[in-house]
TIDREN-905713 format. One line per field, with one value per residue (C-alpha): residue number from 1; residue in one letter; x, y, z. Coordinates in steps of 0.5 Angstrom, whole numbers. Example, Ala and Ser with C-alpha at 12.3 -4.5 7.8 and 13.67 -1.06 7.14 Angstrom:
TIDREN-905713
num	[1, 2]
residu	[A, S]
X	[25, 27]
Y	[-9, -2]
Z	[16, 14]
end
This chain:
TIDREN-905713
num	[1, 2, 3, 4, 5, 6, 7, 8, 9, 10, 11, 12, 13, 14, 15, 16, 17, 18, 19, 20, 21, 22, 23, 24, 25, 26, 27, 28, 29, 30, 31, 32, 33, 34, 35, 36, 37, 38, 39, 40, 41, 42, 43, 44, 45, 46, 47, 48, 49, 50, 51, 52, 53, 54, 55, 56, 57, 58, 59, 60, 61, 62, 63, 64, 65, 66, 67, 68, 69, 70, 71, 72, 73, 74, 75, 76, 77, 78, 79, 80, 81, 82, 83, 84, 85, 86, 87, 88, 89, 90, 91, 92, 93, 94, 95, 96, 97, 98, 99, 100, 101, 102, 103, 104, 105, 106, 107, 108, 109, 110, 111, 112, 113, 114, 115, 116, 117, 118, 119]
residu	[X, X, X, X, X, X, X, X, X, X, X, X, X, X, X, X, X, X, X, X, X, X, X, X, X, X, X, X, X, X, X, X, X, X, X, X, X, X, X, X, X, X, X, X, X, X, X, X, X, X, X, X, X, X, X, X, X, X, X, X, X, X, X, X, X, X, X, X, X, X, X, X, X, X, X, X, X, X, X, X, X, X, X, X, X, X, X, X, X, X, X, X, X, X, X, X, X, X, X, X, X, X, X, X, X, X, X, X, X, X, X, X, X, X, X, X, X, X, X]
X	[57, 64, 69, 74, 80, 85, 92, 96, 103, 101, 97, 90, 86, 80, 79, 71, 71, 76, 73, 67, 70, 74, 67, 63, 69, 69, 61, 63, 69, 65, 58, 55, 50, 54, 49, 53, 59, 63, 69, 75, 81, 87, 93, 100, 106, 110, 107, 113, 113, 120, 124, 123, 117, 116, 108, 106, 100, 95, 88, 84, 78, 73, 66, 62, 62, 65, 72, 76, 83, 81, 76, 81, 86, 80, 79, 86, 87, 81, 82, 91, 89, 84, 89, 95, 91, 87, 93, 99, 101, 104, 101, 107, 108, 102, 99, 91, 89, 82, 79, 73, 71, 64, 57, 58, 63, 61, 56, 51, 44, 46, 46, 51, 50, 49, 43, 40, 41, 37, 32]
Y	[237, 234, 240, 237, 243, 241, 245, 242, 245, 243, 244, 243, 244, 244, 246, 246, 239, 237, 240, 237, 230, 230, 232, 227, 222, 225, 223, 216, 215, 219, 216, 222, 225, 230, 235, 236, 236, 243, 242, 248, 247, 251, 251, 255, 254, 256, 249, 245, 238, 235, 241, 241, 244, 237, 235, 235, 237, 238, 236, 237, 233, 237, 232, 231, 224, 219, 220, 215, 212, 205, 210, 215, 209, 208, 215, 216, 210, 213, 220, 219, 215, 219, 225, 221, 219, 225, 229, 224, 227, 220, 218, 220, 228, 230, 230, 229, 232, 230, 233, 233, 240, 237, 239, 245, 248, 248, 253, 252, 257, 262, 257, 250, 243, 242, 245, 243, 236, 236, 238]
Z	[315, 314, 311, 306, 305, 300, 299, 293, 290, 282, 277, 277, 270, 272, 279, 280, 277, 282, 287, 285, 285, 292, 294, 291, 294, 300, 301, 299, 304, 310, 309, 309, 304, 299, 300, 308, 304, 304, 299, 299, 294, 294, 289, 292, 288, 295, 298, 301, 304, 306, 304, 297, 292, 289, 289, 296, 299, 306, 307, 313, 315, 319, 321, 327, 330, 325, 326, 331, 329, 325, 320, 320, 317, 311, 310, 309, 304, 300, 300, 299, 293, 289, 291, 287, 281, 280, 281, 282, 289, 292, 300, 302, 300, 305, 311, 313, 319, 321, 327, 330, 333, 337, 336, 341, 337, 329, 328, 323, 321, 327, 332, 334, 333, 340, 339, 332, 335, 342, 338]
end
């Protein structure tokens, strides 16, 4: 179920290829089947980091149990080098939050994960 929500400050030619891309890599770097993956890409010129318009961006990472300090250093590495070579945003122009809610507290087909899992 892992939920992937970008927001960059530059110019993306083809978003629903990128967003195609990050999904993909997401998958990859998370050991998750693409068909749980949910990827949202936003471009906003007003985005700042460090004071300034420079290229920047903020990536939130949402999935249930794989997160945990030493993954979170691999998905980092991962997912900060695709954003600078697909986009050239540098490691240091962002933030990636990762967060992982708890099975009863992300919904999912009228009902939570809490649930879906005791079955």
């Amino acid at each position: 179920m892992p939920y992937l929500e970008l927001m960059v400050n530059v110019d993306i030619k083809d978003e629903k290829a990128f967003a195609l891309e990050l999904s993909k890599v997401g998958a990859e770097a998370l050991g998750k089947p693409e068909a749980y993956i949910t990827v949202s890409v936003t471009v906003n010129q007003t985005l700042t980091f460090a004071g300034t318009f420079d290229p920047a961006f903020s990536l939130s990472v949402v999935s249930l149990d794989n997160l945990g300090p030493e993954q979170n250093e691999k998905y980092s590495a991962i997912l900060s080098k695709f954003l600078d070579d697909k986009l050239g945003i540098p490691s240091d122009r962002g933030y990636i939050c990762f967060q992982d809610p708890g099975r009863g507290y992300l919904g999912y087909k009228g009902t939570t994960f809490a649930t879906i899992f005791k079955s």
